[in-house]
Structures are given as structure tokens and as C-alpha cells.
C-alpha positions, -999 to +999 in steps of 0.1 A: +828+006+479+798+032+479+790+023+442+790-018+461+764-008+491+741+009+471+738-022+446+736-042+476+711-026+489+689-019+459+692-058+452+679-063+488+654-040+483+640-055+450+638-091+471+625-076+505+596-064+477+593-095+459+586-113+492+563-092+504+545-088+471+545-127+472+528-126+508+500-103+495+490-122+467+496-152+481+465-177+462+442-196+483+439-172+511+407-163+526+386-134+500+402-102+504+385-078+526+373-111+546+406-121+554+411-091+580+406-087+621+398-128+636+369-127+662+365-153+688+330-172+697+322-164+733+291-191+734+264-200+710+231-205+723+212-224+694+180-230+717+181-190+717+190-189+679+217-165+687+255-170+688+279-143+707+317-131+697+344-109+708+365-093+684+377-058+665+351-039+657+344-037+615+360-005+604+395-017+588+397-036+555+386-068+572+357-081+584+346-074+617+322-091+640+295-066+638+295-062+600+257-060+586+238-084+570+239-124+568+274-144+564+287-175+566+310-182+600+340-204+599+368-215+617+398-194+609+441-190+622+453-227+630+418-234+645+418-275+634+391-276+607+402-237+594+376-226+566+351-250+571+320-235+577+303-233+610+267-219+604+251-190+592+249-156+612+220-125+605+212-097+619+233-081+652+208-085+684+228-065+706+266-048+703+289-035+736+326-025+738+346-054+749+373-036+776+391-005+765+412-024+734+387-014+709+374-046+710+336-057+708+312-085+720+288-088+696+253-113+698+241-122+666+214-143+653+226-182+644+206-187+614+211-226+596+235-254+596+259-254+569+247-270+539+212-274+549+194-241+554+174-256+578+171-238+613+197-248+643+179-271+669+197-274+701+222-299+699+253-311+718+277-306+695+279-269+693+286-267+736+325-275+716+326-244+694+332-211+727+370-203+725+371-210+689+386-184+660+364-176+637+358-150+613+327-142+585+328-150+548+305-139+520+292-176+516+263-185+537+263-222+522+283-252+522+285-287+494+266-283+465+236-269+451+216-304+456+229-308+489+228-268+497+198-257+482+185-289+467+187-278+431+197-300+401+233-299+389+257-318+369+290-320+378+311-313+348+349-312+345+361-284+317+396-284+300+412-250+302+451-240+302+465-257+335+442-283+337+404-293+342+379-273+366+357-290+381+320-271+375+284-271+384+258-268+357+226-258+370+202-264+339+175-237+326+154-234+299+165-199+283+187-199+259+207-171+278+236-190+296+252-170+330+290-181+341+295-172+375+329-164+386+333-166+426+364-139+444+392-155+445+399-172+480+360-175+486+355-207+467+328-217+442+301-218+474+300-184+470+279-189+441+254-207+459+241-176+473+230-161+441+219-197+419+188-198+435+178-161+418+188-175+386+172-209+389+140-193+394+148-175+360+155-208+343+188-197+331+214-224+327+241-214+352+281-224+351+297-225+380+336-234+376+363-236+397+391-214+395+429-222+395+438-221+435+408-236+443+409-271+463+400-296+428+412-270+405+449-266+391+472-247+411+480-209+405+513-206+387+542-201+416+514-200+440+505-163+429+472-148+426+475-120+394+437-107+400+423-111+372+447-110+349+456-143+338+429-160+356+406-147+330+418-178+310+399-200+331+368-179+325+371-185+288+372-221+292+338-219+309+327-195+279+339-223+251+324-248+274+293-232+275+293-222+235+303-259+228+269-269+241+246-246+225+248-212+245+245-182+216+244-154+244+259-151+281+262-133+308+294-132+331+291-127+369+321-117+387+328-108+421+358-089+432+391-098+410+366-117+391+349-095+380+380-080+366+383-111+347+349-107+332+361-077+320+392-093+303+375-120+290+351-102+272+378-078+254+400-107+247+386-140+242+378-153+206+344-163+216+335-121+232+307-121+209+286-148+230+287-124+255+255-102+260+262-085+293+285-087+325+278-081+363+306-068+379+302-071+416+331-050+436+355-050+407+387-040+412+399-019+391+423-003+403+449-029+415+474-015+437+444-002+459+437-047+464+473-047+467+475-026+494+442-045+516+458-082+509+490-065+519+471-049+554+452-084+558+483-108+556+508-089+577+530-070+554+542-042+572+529-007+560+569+006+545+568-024+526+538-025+503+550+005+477+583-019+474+554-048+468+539-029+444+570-026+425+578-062+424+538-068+414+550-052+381+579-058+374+587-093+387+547-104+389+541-088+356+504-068+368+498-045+342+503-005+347+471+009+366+447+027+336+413+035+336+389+008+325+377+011+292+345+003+289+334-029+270+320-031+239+308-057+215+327-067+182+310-047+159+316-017+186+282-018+202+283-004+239+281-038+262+256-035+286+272-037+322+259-036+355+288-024+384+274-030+424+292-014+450+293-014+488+296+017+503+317+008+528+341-012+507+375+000+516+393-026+489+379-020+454+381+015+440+350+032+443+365+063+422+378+038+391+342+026+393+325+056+390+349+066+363+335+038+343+300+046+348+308+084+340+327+070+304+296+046+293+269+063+313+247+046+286+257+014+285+269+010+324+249+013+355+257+017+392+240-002+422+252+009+456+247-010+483+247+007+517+263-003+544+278-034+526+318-040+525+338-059+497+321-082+479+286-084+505+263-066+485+241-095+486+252-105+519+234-066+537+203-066+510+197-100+491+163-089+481+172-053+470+205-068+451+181-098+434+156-070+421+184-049+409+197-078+390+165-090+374+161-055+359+192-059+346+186-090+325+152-086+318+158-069+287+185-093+280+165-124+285 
């Protein structure tokens, strides 16, 4: 009988963690660490250029409503229309505790209409948006980069292991390809924040869809593995580009993918293309991105060192290690660039410094202060662009 209950309940515990492992890493949810605390628009005022909202104050692993820097707003919960994008929000004007709930009202500047980049004018249309749920996202644009940011592209389709990804090709001159991997949940748009950097580098840019992404194949059983099987889809982009005449490149990942950067340049067949990596809030360490997906989508706290069980063994994530740092075929160091927020509470800052420390060589740290998961470009654009540029220079 006693030998019975304690089956029983180790077979209920192994599902209880299998659930809530599935909850966490759940694909196609908003981008971790943007996924967190909802806010609520108060009224927007686009004759004033500002826009006001209630909500917890940033402090948690999600996003709150006075976060620094510039970030897309969109409609988030069961809010009809959730995830499209609203406009663009800068700089807090004022900040003031909202009650004692730890709430806070926040006014920000309203910055552009999604998409177009040009300035709000006063229009009718926004008196609809008070009362709605919103919360921020890295992505300051919506469509495409000619419709966003009026820059030539291609749309491409690219054959990889579940299917075809739909891509944008932003031509360049150089000879020195980028692939630019967006965090998973954030959506190619991402993306858009950054192509106008390389444009005015002339370096052909790749922007592919992931699997979980609206167009793209779906994740396998609906699971997000951070990193590690996406990476696939990152290889496809790298034969793409290879196909068509790229002899070096450069991979760009944010968040998980910039774990699959990692991955692809250690396993693909092709890792000798590959002439450099920026890793933008890699993770690393994946129980730490378990544990802010688990916070952000309602697992309860008890639950998430059972989820982390099931992430290995029924999930199959890899035992945590220390990153080794990449190298090229013939065993030269790679050259790789790591950016950090300092207030990131979802990648592991320590695994990161750990890889500096290993390579200190070869790998170099940009911190971004003030900046949360994944918004390093989001709380200093022009600081993170001139960081980059010395980067590639000597790579160009």
C-alpha cells in the first residue's frame, strides 16, 4: 500500500512538472522578460505627444510601465487585437505612485504610429484606446522594412527542417553577410530596430522567421527549447545565405537566440562562413529563463524546480555547463561580442561574465545600464550602434 502511494505520487509529481514545464515554455508567447506585470492606458493625449498608464512599477522580471528608454506599446490579456502594436513610447515625463498597491501612473512621451515613424497628429481614433491592456515590447516598429523604415527588401521563403521561413533580405554591397535572429516570442520586427544600422553599412542583412512565428512552421508540441533545436532554423538562413555568395557572416541573436548563434556556429557544417557573433542577453544558463517564463506565465513558485526536472528529462534541455567559448574550425578564437543590461533579471549575467573571463581575448562585454532583457538598444540605441560598429569594423 505505502510502496502504491509513493508511486502514485511520484507519477503525479512527474506530470504536475511536465505541465508546468509545458506552461513555461509554452512558444508564441510574448518575449520573455516582456511578458511580465500588464499596465493599463489611462488616456493618450497625441496633441500633447504624451500617452499616460497605470500599472506595477518595473522591478520584477517583467516589464513595467516606467521601464527606460523607447518601446513599442501593444495590446496585451484578451484585449481584441492582443499584440498588435499601438505606437511607440520614449522617455518617462512624469512618474507618481498609483494608491498604496504598489502600483504606478506613469506619463510618457507617444512617439510614432506603428509602421510609419512618422510623429502622432491628433486624431479621433486614439480617444478608443483609455481602459485598454497594454504592455511594452522591445519592437518599436510594425510591417516590413519598406513599409517600416522604407528600405529595400526581398521577401524570400528558405527551406529548413519543418518547413519554409519566410525572410527579409535587405541587400548590401559587402561581401560580409549578417543573419539576424529575433527572441523568441518577439517576432521578426524586432529586427527592424537594428536594420537601419546595418543598411547604412551596406551589409546584406537576413532576417528569417523562426518556427512559432505567425508564417513560420510550428514548434514541435508547441514547445519552445531555447535555443536548442531552434538553432536548425538558423542554419537554414546560414546555407541560404552561403548558397548565394556570402563567404563570411555574422550572427545576431537576441535572448534564446543568441544561444542559437552559439550552437550554430559549433555545429553546423557550414561554421566556417561564420566570422563573428553578437550575442545580445544570451542566456546561458537555462533554468535561470526557466524560472522568469515560469514567474511571467503563472506557474506557481513550488512548482518550477519540478518544471525544471521535466525540461530535462521529458523536454530533453541539455544539463546546465558553462559556455565554451567559440572558436573557428582550424581552432582560431571567434571573435564575439556579449551586451548586457544591467538590470536584466532573466539571462545570467554570472554565465556571461564567465565567458568573457574564459576568452577575454576573443570576447567582449557591453553593458548597458539601466536596460532589462533584451533592451539594450531600446535605453541607448546610439551608444549600443557605436559599440556595434567597432565590433565589425575590423571584420568588414
Amino acid at each position: 500500500m505505502a510502496a502504491t502511494a509513493l508511486l502514485g505520487a511520484g507519477a503525479t509529481a512527474v506530470a504536475v512538472g511536465r505541465r508546468a514545464a509545458r506552461t513555461a515554455l509554452r512558444s508564441g508567447g510574448p518575449p520573455v522578460g516582456f511578458g511580465g506585470p500588464e499596465a493599463v492606458i489611462v488616456s493618450m493625449a497625441p496633441e500633447k505627444g504624451t500617452v499616460t498608464l497605470v500599472g506595477p512599477a518595473a522591478g520584477g522580471p517583467g516589464a513595467g510601465p516606467d521601464l527606460p528608454g523607447r518601446y513599442g506599446l501593444v495590446a496585451a490579456g484578451g484585449t481584441h487585437g492582443a499584440g498588435r502594436l499601438l505606437g511607440t513610447v520614449g522617455d518617462v515625463v512624469r512618474s507618481e505612485a498609483a494608491g498604496g498597491s504598489g502600483a504606478i501612473t506613469v506619463t510618457r512621451r507617444l512617439e510614432a504610429d506603428p509602421g510609419s515613424g512618422a510623429v502622432l497628429e491628433p486624431a479621433g481614433r486614439w480617444s478608443r484606446f483609455p481602459g485598454t491592456r497594454v504592455r511594452l515590447t522591445p519592437a518599436v516598429h510594425a510591417g516590413n522594412p519598406r513599409t517600416a523604415l522604407g528600405l529595400p527588401h526581398a521577401a524570400l521563403e528558405i527551406p529548413a527542417e519543418l518547413g519554409t521561413l519566410p525572410t527579409w533580405f535587405v541587400p548590401g554591397d559587402r561581401d560580409l553577410w549578417v543573419i539576424a535572429l529575433h527572441a523568441p516570442g518577439a517576432g521578426r520586427e524586432q529586427v527592424l530596430n537594428l536594420l537601419p544600422f546595418l543598411h547604412r553599412h551596406h551589409l546584406p542583412t537576413l532576417v528569417p522567421t523562426l518556427r512559432g512565428d505567425p508564417g513560420a512552421p510550428p514548434a514541435p508540441g508547441g514547445i519552445d527549447r531555447l535555443g536548442t533545436a531552434e538553432w536548425r532554423d538558423a542554419d537554414a538562413a546560414l546555407r541560404h545565405a552561403a548558397r548565394y555568395g556570402a563567404r563570411r557572416v555574422v550572427l545576431i541573436g537576441w535572448s534564446a537566440a543568441a544561444d542559437m548563434a552559439l550552437r550554430t556556429a559549433a555545429e553546423s557544417a557550414l561554421r566556417d562562413r561564420i566570422t563573428g557573433l553578437v550575442l545580445d542577453s544570451p542566456l546561458l544558463y537555462w533554468p535561470a529563463a526557466l524560472r522568469a517564463l515560469a514567474g511571467e506565465r503563472g506557474v506557481p513558485r513550488p512548482l518550477v524546480r519540478l518544471a525544471r526536472g521535466a525540461a530535462r528529462g521529458g523536454i530533453g534541455l541539455p544539463a546546465p555547463r558553462p559556455t565554451e567559448p567559440p572558436s573557428r574550425p582550424d581552432g582560431r578564437p571567434l571573435p564575439v561580442l556579449v551586451v548586457q543590461g544591467s538590470e536584466d533579471r532573466v539571462a545570467s549575467r554570472s554565465a556571461a561574465r564567465d565567458l568573457v573571463a574564459r576568452a577575454p581575448e576573443s570576447v567582449v562585454e557591453h553593458t548597458v545600464p539601466g536596460a532589462g532583457h533584451a533592451a539594450g538598444w531600446n535605453v541607448d540605441p546610439e551608444g549600443y550602434e557605436e559599440r556595434l560598429r567597432r565590433f565589425l569594423t575590423p571584420l568588414l
